[in-house]
C-alpha positions as CSV (number, residue, x, y, z in Angstrom):
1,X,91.9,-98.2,106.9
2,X,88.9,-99.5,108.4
3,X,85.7,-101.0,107.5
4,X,84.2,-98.4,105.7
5,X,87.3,-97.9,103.8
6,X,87.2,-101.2,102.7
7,X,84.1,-101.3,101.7
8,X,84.9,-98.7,99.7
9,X,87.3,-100.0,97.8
10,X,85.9,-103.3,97.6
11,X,82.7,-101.5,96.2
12,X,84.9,-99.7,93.7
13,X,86.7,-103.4,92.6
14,X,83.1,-105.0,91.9
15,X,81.7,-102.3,89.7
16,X,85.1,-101.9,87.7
17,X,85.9,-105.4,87.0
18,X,82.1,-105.8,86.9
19,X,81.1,-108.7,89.7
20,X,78.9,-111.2,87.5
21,X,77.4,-112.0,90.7
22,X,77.2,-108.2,92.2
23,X,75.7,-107.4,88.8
24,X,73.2,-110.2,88.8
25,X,71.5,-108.9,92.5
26,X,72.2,-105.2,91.4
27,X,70.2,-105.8,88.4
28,X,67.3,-107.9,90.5
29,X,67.1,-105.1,93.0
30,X,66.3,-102.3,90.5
31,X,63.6,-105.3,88.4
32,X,61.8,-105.9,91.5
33,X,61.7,-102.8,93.3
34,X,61.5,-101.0,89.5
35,X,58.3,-103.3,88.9
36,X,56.6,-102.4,92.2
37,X,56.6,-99.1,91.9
38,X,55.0,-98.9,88.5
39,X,52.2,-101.0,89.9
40,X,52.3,-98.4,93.0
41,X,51.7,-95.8,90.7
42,X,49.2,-97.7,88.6
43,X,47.6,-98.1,91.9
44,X,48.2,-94.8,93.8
45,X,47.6,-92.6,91.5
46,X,43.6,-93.3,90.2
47,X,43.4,-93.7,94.1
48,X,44.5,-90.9,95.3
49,X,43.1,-88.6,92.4
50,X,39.6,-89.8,93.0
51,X,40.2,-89.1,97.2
52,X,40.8,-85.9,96.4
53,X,38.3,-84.7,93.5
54,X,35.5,-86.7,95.7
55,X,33.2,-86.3,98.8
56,X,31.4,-89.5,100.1
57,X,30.9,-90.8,103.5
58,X,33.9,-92.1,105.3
59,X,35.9,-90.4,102.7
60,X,37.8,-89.4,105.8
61,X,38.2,-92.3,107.5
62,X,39.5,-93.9,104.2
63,X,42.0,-91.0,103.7
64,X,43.1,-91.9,107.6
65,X,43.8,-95.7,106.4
66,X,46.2,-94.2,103.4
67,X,48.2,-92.2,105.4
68,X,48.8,-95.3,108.0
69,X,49.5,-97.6,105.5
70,X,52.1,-95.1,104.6
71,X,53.9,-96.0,107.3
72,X,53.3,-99.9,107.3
73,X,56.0,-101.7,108.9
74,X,57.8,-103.9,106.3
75,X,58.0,-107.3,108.5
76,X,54.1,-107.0,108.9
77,X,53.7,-106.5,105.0
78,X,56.0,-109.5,104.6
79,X,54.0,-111.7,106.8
80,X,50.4,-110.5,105.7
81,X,51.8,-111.7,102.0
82,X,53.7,-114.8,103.1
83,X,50.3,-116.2,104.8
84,X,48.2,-115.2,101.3
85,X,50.8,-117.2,99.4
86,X,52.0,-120.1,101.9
87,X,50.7,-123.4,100.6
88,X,47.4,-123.4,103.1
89,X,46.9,-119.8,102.0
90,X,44.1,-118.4,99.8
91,X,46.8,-118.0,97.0
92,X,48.7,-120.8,97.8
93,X,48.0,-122.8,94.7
94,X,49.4,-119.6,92.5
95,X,53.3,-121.3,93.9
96,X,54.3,-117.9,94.4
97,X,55.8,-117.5,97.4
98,X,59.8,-117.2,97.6
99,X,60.3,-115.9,94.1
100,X,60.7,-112.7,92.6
101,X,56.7,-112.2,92.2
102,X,56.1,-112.5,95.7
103,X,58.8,-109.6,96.3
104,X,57.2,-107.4,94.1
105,X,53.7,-107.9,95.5
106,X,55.4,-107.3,98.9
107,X,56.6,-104.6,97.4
108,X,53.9,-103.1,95.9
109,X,51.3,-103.4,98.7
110,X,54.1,-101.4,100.5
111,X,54.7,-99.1,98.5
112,X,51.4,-98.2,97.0
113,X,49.7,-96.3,100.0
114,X,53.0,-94.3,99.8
115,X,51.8,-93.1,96.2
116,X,48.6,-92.7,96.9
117,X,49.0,-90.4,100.1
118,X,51.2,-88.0,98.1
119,X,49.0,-88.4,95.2
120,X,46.1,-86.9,97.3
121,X,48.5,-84.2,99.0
122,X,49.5,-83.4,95.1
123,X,46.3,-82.9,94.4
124,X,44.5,-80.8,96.7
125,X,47.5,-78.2,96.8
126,X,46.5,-77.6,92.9
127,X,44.5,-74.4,93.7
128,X,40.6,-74.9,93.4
129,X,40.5,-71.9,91.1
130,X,42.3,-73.9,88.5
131,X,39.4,-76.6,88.6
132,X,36.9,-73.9,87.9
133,X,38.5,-72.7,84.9
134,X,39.8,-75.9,83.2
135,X,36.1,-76.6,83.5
136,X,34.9,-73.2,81.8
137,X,36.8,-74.0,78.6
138,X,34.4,-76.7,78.1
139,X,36.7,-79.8,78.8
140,X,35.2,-83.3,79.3
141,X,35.9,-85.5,82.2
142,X,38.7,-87.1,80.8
143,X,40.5,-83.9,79.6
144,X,40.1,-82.2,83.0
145,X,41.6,-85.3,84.6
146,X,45.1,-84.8,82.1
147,X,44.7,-81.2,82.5
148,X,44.7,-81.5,86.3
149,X,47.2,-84.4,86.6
150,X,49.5,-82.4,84.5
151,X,49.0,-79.3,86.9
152,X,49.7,-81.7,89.8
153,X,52.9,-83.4,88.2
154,X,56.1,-82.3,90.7
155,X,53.8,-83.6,93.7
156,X,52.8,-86.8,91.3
157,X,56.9,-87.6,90.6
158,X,57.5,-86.7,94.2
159,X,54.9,-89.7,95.2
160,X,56.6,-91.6,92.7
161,X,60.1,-91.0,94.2
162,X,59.1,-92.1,97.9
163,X,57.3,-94.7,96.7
164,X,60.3,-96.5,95.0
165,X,62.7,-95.0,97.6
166,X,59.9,-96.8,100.4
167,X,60.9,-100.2,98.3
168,X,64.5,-100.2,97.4
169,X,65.7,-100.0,101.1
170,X,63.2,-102.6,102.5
171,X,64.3,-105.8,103.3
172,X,62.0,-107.5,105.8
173,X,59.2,-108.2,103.8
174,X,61.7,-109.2,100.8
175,X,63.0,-112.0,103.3
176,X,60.3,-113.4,104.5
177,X,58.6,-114.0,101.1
178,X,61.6,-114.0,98.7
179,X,63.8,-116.1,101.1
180,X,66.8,-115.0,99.8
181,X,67.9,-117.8,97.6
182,X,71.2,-117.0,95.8
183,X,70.4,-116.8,92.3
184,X,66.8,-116.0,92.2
185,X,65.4,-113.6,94.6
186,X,68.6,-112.3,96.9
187,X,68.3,-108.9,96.0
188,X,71.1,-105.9,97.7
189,X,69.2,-105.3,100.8
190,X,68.9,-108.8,102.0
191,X,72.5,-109.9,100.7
192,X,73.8,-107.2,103.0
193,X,71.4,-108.9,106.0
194,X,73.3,-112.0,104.9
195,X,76.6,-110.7,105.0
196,X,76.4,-108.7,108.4
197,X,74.9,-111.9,109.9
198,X,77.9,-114.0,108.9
199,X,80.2,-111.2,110.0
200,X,81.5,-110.0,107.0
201,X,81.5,-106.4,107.2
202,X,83.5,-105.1,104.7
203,X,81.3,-107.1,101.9
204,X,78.1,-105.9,103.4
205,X,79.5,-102.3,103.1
206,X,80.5,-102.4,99.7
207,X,77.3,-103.9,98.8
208,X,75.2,-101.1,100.8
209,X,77.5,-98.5,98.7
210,X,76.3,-100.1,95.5
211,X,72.8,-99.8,96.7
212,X,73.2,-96.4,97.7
213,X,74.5,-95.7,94.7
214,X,72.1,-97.4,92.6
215,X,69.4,-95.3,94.7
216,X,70.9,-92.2,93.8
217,X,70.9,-92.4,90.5
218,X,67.5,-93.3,89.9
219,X,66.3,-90.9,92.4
220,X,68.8,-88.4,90.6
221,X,66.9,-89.2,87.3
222,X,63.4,-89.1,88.5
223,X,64.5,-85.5,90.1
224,X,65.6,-84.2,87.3
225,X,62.7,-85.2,85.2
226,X,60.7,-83.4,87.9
227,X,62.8,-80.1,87.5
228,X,62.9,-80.2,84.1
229,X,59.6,-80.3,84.0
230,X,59.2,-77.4,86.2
């Protein structure tokens, strides 16, 4: 039948009979990754909104730093963190560092330039017109903000979308400062790392069609909020 076909059906026997120790890492994956994209977007989103409603010197240069954190590698993330929370580190004496809360910050910091560069994208396609006139019915700061955000909102969930699909898949960073203890921080993406590394190929392909699936339908639910609210 084949790996794949294996992994199938192996994929299909753990979410039938319901895997307390599938369950356990499924459930891990979508806290962690869940968490550090709403801090992404509590992050991103002021950030990017006030690049793009603001002029101010190096305002480009900042925008340039966005868009390549965008594309940070993961391993480089996971290192930065891992020497801010190792035990000689600035935040050492937090005791962070291979638990879930160091995968989230790992997370975060990854995907939060992510959010922030669609953010700004989202933004600025909102045509200046629009500005002018939610302006001339006499709305305060705070009201044009909603009023624009709103205007903005398909670009805003697509942000949030990549953000939490730039976390989901990652496993470097999650490594390095989660360690991958059984139990506590393995999530799916680094129990598959495991399992291809001890040669068991069927159980890494089950578990990557859990994730998979898993990323669908959270990426299926985010979509259709997005159309719906089209």
């Amino acid at each position: 039948m084949g790996v794949i076909g294996e992994g199938i059906i192996a994929a299909l026997k753990m979410l039938v009979t319901g895997d307390p120790e599938v369950l356990e890492i499924a459930l891990r994956t979508l806290q962690v990754s869940g968490t550090a994209t709403m801090i992404s977007v509590f992050i991103g989103v002021p950030a990017g909104t006030f690049l793009a409603l603001n002029r101010f010197l190096g305002r480009g240069l900042v925008i340039s730093l966005v868009n390549f954190g965008m594309g940070l590698p993961p391993v480089v993330v996971g290192l930065i963190t891992w020497l801010c929370l190792t035990r000689y580190g600035p935040l050492g004496f937090l005791g962070l560092l291979y638990t879930p809360t160091a995968m989230i910050i790992a997370q975060a910091i990854i995907a939060s330039p992510i959010v922030a560069g669609f953010t700004v994208a989202a933004i600025q396609s909102v045509n200046p017109k629009m500005h002018l006139q939610i302006l001339a019915l006499g709305a305060n700061r705070l009201q044009f903000l909603w009023l624009l955000l709103r205007e903005a909102r398909l670009g805003l969930l697509a942000a949030v979308i990549a953000g939490f699909g730039g976390v989901i898949s990652e496993v470097g960073a999650s490594i390095m400062v989660g360690g991958n203890v059984r139990g506590f921080t393995r999530v799916l993406t680094t129990a598959i790392s495991l399992e291809v590394s001890k040669g068991k190929f069927e159980l890494a392909t089950a578990l990557s069609i859990i994730l998979l699936f898993l990323s669908f339908i959270i990426t299926a639910i985010l979509t259709g909020i997005q159309q719906h609210r089209r």
